[in-house]
N, C-alpha and C positions, 0 to 999 in steps of 0.2 A: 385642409379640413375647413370645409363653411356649417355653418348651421342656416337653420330656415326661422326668421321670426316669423310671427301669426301674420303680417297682411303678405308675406312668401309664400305660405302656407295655402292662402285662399287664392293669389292670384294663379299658384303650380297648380289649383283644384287636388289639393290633397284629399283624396279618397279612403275610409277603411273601415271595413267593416266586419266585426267579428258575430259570429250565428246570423242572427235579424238586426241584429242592431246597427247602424251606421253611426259612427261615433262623432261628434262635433270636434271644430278645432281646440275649443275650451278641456276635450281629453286627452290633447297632443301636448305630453311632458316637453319634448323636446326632438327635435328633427337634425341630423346630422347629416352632411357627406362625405365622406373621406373615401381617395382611394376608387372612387367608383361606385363604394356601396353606401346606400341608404339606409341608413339606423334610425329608426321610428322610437320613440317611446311614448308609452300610452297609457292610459288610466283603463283597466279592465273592466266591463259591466258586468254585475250583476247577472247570474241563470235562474232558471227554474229548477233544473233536475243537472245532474251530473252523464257527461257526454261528450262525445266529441262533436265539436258545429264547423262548418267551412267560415275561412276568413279571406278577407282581400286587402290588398293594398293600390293606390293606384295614383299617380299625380303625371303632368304635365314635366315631360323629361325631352328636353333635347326636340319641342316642336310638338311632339309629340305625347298623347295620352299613353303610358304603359302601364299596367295591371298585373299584379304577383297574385297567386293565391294557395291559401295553407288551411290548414288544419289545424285547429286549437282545443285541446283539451277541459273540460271542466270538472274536478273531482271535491267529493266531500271531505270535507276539514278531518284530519284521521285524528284519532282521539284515541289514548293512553286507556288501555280494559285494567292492568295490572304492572305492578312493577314489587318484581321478587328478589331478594327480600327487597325491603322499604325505608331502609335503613343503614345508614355507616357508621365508625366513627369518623374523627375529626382527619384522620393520619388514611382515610377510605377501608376501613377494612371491615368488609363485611360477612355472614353469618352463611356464604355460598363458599360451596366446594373449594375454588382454588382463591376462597377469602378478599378475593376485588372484586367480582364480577356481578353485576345485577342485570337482572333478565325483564326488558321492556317490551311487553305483547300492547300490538295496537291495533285499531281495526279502522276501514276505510283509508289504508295506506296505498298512495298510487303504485303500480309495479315497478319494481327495480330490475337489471339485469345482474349490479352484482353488489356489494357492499361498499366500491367505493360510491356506488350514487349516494350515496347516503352520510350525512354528517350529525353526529351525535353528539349535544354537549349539556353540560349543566352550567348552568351560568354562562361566565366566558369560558368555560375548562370545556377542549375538545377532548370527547374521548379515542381510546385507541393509544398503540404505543407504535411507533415508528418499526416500520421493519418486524412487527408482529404476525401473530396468523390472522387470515380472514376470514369471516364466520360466512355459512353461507345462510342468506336473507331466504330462502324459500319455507 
């Protein structure tokens, strides 16, 4: 495992750039190697609108300039419309059908495939019960 400090960074000409933006090395959290693969971390800019924009990466490897490039997502912050009922007591039991259950509608939520993409908690309490049924998210 090596990492990259910042004048690594400028001398590899680390390159990367998400939509329009080319990012400076001042948004590079941290650069890692291990194993072969390059592990980037980065400080994300700022969009205008919600979208998908092409990305690149690219640094001075082995002699040579090589270049990756991806596809980066940007979605609106999804935001809580309701939460049925709104209320527990202290021991969780609530004023829903099978007395635990509270039904959280949101909107602006990016798509899922199934319910595990998803982690739901209050406070540090994940919800869910081991080896229970899965709801499905559509």
């Amino acid at each position: 495992r090596m990492t990259w400090s910042t004048s690594e960074m400028i001398s590899r000409d680390l390159r990367i750039k998400i939509g329009e933006v080319s990012l400076s090395v001042s948004s590079v959290v941290s650069v890692e190697v291990t194993g072969g693969e390059l592990k980037v971390v980065v400080q994300i800019p700022v969009a205008s609108k919600a979208g998908q924009v092409a990305g690149s990466i690219g640094a001075v490897v082995q002699g040579g300039q090589k270049t990756s490039r991806f596809v980066f997502q940007y979605f609106m912050s999804p935001q809580i419309t309701s939460v049925a009922p709104n209320k527990a007591t202290l021991l969780g039991k609530t004023t829903s059908t099978d007395g635990r259950s509270v039904l959280l509608t949101l909107s602006s939520f990016p798509s899922v495939t199934s319910a595990g993409d998803v982690k739901v908690m209050f406070g540090n309490t994940v919800c869910g019960v081991a080896g229970g049924p899965r709801h499905n998210m559509n």
